[in-house]
N, CA, C and O atoms as CSV, one atom per row, in Angstrom:
chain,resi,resn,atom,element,x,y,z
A,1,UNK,N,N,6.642,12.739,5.106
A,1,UNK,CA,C,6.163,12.264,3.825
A,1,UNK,C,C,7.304,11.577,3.076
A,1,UNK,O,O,8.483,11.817,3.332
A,2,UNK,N,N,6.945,10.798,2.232
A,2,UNK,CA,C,7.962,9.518,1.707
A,2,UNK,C,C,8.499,10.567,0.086
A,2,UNK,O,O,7.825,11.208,-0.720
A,3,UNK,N,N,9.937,10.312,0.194
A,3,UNK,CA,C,9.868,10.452,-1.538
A,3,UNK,C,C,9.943,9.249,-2.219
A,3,UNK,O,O,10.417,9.372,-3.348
A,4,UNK,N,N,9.638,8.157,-1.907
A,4,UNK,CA,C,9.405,7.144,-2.936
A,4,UNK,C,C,7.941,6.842,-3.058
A,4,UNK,O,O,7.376,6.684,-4.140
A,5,UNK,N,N,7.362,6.772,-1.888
A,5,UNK,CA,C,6.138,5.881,-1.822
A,5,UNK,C,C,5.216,7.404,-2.125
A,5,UNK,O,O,5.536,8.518,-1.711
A,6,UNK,N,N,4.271,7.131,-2.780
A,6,UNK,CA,C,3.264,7.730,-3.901
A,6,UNK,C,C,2.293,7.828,-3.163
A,6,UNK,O,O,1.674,6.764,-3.133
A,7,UNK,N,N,1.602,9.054,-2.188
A,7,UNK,CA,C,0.575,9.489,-2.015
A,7,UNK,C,C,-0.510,9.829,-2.973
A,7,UNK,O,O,-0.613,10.754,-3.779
A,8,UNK,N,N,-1.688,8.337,-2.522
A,8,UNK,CA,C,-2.322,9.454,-3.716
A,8,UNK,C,C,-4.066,9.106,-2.941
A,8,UNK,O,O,-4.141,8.313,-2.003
A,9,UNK,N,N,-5.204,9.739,-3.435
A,9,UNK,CA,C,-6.566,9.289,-3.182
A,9,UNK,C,C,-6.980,8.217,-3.740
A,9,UNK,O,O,-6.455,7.371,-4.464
A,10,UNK,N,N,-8.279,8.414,-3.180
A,10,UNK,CA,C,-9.261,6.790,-4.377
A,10,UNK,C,C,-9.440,7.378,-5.422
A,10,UNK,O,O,-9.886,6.724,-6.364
A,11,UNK,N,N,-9.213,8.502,-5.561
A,11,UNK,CA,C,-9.589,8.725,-6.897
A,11,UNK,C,C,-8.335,8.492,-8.124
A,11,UNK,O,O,-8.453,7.698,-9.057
A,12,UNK,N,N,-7.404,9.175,-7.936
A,12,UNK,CA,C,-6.261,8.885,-8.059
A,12,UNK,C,C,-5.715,7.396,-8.453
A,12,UNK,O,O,-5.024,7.146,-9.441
A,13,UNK,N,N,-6.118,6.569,-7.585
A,13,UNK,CA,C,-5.738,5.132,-7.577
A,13,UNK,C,C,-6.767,4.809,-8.787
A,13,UNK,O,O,-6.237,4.923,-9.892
A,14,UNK,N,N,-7.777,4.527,-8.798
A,14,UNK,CA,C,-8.839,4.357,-10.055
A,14,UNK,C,C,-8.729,5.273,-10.583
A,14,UNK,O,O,-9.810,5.755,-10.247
A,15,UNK,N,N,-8.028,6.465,-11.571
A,15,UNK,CA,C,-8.146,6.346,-12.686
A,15,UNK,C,C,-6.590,6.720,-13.550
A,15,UNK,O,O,-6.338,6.803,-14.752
A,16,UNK,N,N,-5.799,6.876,-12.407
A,16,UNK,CA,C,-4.131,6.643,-13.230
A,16,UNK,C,C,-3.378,5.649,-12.768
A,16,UNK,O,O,-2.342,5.477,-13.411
A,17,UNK,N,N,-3.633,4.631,-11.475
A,17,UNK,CA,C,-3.138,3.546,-11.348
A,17,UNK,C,C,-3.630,1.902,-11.250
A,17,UNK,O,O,-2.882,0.993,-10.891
A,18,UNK,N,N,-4.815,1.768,-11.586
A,18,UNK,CA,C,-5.359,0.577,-11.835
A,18,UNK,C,C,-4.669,0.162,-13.386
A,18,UNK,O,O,-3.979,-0.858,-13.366
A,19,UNK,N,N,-4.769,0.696,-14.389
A,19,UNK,CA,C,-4.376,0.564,-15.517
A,19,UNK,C,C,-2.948,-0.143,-15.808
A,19,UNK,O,O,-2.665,-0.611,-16.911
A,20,UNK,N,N,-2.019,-0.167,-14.608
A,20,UNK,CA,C,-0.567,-0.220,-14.834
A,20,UNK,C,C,-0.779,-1.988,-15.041
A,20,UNK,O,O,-1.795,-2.656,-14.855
A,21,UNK,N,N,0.729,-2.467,-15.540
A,21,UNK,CA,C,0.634,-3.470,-15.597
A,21,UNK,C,C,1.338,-4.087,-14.372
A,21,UNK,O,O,1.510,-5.303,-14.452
A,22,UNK,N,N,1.923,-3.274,-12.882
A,22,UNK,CA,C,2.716,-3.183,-11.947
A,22,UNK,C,C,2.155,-4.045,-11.227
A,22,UNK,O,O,0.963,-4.206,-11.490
A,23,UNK,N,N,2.666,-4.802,-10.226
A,23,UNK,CA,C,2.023,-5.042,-9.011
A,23,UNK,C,C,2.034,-3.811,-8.543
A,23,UNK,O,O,3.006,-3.075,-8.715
A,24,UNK,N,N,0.911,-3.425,-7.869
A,24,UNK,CA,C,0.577,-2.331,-6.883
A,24,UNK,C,C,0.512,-2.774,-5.584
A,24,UNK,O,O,-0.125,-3.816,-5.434
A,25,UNK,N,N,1.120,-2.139,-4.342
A,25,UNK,CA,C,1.044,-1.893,-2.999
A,25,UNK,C,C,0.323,-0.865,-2.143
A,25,UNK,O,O,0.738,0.278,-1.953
A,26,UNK,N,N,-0.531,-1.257,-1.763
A,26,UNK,CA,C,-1.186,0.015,-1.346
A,26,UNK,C,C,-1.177,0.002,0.161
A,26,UNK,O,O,-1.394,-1.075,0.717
A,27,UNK,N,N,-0.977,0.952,0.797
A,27,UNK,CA,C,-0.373,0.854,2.219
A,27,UNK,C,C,-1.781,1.983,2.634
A,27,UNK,O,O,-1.886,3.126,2.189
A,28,UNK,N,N,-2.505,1.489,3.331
A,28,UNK,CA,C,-3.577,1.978,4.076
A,28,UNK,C,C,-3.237,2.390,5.334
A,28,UNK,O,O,-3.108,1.515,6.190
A,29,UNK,N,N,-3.031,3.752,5.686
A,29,UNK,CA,C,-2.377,4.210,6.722
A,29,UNK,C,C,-3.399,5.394,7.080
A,29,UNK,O,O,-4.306,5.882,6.407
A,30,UNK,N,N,-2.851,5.742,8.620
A,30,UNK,CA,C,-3.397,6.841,9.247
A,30,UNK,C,C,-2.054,7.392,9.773
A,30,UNK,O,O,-1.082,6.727,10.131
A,31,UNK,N,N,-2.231,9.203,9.744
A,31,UNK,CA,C,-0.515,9.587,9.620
A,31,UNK,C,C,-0.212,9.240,11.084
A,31,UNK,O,O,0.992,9.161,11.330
A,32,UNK,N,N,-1.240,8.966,12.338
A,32,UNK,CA,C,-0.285,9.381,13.739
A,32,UNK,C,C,-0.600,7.676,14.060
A,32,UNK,O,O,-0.950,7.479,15.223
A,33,UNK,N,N,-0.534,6.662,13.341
A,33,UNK,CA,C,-0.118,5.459,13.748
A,33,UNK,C,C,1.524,4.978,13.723
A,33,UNK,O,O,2.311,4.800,12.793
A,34,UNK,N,N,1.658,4.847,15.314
A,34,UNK,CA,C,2.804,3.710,15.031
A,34,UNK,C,C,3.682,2.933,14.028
A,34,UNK,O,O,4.846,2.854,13.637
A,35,UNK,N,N,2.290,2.333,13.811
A,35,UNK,CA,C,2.951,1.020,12.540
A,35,UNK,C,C,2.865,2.028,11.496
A,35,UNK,O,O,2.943,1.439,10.418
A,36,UNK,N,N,2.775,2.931,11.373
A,36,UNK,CA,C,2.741,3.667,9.852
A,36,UNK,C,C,4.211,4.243,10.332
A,36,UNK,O,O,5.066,3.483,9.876
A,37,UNK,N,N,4.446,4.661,10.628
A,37,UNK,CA,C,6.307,5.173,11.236
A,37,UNK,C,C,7.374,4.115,10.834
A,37,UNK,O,O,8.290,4.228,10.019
A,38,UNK,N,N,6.985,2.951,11.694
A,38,UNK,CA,C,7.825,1.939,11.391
A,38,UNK,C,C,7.936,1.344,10.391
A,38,UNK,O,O,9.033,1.099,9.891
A,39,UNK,N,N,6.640,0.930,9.810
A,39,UNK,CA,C,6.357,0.136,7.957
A,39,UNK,C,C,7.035,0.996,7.436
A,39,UNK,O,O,8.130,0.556,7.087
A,40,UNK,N,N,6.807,2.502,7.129
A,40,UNK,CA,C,6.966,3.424,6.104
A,40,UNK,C,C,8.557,2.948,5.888
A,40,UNK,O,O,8.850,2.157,4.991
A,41,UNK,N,N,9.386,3.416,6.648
A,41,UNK,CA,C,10.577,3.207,5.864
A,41,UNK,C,C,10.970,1.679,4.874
A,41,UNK,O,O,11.544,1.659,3.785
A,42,UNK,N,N,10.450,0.495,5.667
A,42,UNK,CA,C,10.664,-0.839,4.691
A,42,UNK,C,C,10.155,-0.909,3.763
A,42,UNK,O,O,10.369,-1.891,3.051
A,43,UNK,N,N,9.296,0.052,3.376
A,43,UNK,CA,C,8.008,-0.179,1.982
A,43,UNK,C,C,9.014,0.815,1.219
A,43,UNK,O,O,9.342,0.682,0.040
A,44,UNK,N,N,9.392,1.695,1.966
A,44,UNK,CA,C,10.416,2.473,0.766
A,44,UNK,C,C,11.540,1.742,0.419
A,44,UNK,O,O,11.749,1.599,-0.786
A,45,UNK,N,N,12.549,1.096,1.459
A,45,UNK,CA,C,13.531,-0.083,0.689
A,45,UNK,C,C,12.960,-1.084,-0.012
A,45,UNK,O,O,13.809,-1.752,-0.602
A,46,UNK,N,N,11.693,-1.498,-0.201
A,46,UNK,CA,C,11.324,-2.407,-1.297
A,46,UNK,C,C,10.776,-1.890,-2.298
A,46,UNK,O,O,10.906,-2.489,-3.366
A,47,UNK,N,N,9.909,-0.477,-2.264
A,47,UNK,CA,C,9.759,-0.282,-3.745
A,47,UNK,C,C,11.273,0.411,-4.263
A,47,UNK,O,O,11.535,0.294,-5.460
A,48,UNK,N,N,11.994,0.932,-3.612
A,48,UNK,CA,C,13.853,1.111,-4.119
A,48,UNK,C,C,14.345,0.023,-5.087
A,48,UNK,O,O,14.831,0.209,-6.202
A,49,UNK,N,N,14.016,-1.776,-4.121
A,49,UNK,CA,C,14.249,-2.320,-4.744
A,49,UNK,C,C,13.842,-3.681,-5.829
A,49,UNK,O,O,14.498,-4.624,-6.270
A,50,UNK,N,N,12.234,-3.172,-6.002
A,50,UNK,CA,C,11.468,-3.749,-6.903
A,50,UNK,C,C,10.798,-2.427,-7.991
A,50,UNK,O,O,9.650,-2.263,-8.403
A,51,UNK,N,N,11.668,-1.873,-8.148
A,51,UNK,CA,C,11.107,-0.045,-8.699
A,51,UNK,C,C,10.594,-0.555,-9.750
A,51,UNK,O,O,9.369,-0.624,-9.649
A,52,UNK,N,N,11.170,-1.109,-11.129
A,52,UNK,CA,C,10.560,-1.822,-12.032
A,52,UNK,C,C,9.484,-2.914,-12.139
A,52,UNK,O,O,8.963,-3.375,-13.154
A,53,UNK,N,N,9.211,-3.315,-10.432
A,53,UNK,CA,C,7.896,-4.377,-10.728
A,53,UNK,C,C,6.733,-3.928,-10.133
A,53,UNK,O,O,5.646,-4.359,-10.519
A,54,UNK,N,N,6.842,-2.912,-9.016
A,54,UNK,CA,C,5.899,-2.488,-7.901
A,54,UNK,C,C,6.028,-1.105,-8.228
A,54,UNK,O,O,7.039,-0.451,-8.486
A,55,UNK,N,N,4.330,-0.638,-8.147
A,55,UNK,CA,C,4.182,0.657,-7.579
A,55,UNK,C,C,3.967,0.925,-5.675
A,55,UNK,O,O,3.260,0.087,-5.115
A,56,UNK,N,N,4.333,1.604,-5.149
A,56,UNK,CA,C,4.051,1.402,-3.817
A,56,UNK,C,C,3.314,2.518,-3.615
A,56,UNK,O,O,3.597,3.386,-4.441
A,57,UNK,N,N,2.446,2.848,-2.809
A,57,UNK,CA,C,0.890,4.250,-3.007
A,57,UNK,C,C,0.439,3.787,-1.538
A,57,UNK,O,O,0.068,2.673,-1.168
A,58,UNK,N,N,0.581,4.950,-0.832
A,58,UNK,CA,C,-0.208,5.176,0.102
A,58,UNK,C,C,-1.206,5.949,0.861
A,58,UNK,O,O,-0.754,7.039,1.214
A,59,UNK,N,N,-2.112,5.784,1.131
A,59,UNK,CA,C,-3.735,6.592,1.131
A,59,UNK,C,C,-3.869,6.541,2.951
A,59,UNK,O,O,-3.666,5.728,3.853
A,60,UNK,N,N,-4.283,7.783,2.813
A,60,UNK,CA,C,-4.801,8.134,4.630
A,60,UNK,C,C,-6.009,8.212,4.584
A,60,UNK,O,O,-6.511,9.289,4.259
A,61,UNK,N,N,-6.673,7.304,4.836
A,61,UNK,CA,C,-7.899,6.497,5.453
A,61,UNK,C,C,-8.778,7.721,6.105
A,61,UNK,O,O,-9.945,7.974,5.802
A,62,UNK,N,N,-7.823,8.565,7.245
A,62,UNK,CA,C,-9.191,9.609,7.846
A,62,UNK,C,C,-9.095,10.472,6.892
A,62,UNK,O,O,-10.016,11.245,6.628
A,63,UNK,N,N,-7.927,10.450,6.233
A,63,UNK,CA,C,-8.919,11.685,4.976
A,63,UNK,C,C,-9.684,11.256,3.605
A,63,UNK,O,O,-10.095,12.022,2.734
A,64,UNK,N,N,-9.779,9.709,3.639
A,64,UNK,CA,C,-10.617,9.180,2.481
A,64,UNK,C,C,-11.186,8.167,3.250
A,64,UNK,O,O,-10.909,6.979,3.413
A,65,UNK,N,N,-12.328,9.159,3.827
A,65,UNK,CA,C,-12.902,7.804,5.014
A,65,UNK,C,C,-14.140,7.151,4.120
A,65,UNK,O,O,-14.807,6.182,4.483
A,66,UNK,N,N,-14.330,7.953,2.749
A,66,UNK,CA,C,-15.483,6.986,2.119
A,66,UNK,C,C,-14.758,5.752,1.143
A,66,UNK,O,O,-15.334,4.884,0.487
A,67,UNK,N,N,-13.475,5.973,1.278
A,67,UNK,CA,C,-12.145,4.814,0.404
A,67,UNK,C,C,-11.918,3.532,1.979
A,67,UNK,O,O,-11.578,2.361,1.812
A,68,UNK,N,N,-12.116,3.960,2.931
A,68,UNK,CA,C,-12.088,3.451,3.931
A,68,UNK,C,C,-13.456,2.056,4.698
A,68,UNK,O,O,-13.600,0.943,5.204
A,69,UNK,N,N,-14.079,3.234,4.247
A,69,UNK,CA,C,-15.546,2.447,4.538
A,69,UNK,C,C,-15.687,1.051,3.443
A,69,UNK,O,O,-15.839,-0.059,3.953
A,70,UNK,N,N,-15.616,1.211,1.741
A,70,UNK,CA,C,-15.908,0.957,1.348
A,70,UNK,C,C,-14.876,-0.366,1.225
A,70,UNK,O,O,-15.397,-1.464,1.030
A,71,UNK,N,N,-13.673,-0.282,1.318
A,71,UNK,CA,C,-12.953,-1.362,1.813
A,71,UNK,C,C,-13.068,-2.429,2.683
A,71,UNK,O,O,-12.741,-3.616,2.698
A,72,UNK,N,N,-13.795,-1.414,3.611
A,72,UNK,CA,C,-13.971,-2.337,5.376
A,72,UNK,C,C,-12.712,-2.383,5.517
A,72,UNK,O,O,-12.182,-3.432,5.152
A,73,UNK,N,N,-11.846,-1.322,6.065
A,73,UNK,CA,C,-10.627,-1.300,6.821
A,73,UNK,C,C,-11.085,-1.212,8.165
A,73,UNK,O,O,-12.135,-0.658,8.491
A,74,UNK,N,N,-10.479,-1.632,8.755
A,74,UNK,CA,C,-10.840,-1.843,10.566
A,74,UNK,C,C,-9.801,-1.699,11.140
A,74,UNK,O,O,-9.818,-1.010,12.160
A,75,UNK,N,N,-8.572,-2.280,10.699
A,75,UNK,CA,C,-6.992,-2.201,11.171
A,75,UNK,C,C,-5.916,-1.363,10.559
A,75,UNK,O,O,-5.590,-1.784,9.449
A,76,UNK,N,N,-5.442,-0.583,10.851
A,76,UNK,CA,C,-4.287,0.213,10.431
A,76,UNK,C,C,-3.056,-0.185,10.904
A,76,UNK,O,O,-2.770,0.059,12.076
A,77,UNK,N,N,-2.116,-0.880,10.027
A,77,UNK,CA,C,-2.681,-0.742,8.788
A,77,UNK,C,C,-3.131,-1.505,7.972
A,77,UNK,O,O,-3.491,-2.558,8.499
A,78,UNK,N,N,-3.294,-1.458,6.821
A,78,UNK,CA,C,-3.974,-2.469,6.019
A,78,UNK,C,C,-2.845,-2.459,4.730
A,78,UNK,O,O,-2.644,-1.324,4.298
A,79,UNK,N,N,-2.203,-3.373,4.163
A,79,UNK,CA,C,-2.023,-3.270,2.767
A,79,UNK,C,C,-2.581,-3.969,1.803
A,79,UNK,O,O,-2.774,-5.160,2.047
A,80,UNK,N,N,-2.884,-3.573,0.813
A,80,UNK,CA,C,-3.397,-4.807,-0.587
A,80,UNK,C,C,-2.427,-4.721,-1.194
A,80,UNK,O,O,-1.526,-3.904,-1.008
A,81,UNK,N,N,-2.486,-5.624,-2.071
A,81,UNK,CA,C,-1.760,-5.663,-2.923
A,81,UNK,C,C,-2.312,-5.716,-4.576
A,81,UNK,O,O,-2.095,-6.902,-4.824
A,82,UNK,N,N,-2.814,-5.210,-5.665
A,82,UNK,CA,C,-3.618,-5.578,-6.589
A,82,UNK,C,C,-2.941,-5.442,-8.217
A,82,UNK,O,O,-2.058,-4.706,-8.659
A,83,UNK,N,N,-3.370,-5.979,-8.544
A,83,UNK,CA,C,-3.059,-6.493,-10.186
A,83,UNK,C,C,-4.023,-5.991,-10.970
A,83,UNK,O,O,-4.964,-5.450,-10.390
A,84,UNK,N,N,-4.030,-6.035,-12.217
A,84,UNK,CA,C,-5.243,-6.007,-13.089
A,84,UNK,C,C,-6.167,-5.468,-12.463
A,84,UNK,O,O,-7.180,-5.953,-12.966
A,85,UNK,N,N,-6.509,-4.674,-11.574
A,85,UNK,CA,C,-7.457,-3.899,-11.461
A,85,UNK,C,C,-8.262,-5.100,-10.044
A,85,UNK,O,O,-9.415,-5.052,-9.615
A,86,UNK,N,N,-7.243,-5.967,-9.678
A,86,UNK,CA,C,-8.172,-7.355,-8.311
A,86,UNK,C,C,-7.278,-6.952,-7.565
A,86,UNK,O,O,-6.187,-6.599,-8.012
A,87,UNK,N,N,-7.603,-6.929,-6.177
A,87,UNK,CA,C,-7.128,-7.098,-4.772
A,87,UNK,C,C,-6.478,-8.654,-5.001
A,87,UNK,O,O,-7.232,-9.566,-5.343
A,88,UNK,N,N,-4.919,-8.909,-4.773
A,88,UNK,CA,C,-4.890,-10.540,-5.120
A,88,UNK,C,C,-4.213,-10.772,-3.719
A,88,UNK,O,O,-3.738,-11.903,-3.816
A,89,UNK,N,N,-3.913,-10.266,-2.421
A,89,UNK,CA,C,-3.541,-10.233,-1.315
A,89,UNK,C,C,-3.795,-8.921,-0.585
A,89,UNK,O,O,-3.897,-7.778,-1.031
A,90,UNK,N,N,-3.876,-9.438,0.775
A,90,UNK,CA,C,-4.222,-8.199,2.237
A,90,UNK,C,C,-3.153,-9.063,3.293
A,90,UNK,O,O,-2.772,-10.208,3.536
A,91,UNK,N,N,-2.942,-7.453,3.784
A,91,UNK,CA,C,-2.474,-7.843,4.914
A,91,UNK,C,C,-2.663,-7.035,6.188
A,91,UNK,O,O,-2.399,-5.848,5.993
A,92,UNK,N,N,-3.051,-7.321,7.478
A,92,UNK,CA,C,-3.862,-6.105,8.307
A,92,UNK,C,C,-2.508,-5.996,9.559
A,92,UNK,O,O,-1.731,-6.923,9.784
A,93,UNK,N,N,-2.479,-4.645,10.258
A,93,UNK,CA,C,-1.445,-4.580,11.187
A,93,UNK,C,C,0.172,-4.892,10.663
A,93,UNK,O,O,0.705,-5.224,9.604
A,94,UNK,N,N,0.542,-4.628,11.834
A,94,UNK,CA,C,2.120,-4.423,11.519
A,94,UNK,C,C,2.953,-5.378,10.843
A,94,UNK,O,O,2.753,-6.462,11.391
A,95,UNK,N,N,3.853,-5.507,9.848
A,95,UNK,CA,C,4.561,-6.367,9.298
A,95,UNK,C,C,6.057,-6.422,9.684
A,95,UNK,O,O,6.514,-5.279,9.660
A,96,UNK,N,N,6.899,-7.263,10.000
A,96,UNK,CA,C,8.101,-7.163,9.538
A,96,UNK,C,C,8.726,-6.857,8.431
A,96,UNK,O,O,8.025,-6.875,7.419
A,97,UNK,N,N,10.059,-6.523,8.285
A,97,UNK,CA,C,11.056,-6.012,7.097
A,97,UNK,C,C,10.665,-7.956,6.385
A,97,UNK,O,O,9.951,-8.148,5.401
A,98,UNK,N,N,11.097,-8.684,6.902
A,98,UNK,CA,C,11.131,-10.526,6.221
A,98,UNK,C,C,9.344,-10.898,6.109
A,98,UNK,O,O,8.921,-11.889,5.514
A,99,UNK,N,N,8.714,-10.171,6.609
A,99,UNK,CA,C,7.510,-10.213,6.035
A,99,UNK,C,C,7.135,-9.845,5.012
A,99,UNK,O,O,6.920,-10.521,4.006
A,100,UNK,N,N,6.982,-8.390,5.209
A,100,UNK,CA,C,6.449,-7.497,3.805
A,100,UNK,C,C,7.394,-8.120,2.925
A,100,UNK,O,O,6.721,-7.911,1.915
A,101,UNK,N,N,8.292,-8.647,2.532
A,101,UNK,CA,C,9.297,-9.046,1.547
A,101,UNK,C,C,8.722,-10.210,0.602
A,101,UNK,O,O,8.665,-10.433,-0.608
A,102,UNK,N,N,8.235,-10.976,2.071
A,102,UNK,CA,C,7.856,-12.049,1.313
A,102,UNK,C,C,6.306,-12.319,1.190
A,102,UNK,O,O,5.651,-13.354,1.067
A,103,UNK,N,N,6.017,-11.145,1.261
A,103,UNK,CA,C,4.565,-10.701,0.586
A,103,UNK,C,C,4.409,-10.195,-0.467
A,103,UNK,O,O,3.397,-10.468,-1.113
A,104,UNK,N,N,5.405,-9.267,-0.979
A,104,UNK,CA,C,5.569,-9.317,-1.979
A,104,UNK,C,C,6.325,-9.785,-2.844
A,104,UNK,O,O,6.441,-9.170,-3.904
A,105,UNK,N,N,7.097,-11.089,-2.609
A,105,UNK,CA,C,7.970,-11.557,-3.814
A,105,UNK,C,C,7.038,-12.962,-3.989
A,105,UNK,O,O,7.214,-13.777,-4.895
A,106,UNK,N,N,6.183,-13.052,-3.107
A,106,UNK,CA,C,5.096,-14.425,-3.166
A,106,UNK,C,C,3.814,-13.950,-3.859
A,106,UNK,O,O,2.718,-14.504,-3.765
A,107,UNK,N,N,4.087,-12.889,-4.541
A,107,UNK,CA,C,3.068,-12.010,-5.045
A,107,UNK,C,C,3.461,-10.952,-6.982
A,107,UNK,O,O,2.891,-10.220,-7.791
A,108,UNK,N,N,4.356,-11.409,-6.816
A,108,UNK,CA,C,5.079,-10.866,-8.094
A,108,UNK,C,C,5.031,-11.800,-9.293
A,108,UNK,O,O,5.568,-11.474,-10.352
């Protein structure tokens, strides 16, 4: 488990983190994936070092499989990215460290 990156539910996410004025990251993971091993640590060096612009929150899909459904996640993993309460980017499967970066600084 991450100490930066913010486990939380759908419930959780709608009704103490939609409100922020943050970019939010939401990392759609399942705990015994691969790419969730490898992402996890780069999502923690970028919310380290966007702490003041990004929240980073990540949700396990088989245990919020009705947060899952209702998404239409198909790929693990999945990240959004959302603002104001909108999805304003996705991204499905594994990312690079020069990816995720510039997903979120093309997004800030």
């Amino acid at each position: 488990m991450s100490k930066t990156v913010l486990v939380v539910t759908a419930e959780q996410l709608a009704s103490q983190l939609l409100s922020t004025e943050r970019l939010i990251l939401l990392f759609c993971i399942n705990n015994s994936s691969d790419d969730y091993q490898t992402m996890l640590p780069m999502i923690e060096t970028l919310q380290s070092h966007y702490q003041s612009q990004i929240y980073c929150c990540q949700i396990d899909i088989d245990q919020d499989t009705a947060f899952a459904k209702k998404m239409a996640i198909d790929v693990v993993p999945t990240i959004f990215l959302i603002r104001h309460q909108q999805i304003i980017d996705e991204r499905e499967g594994r990312l690079t460290a020069d990816e995720l970066a510039h997903f979120i600084e093309n997004n800030l």
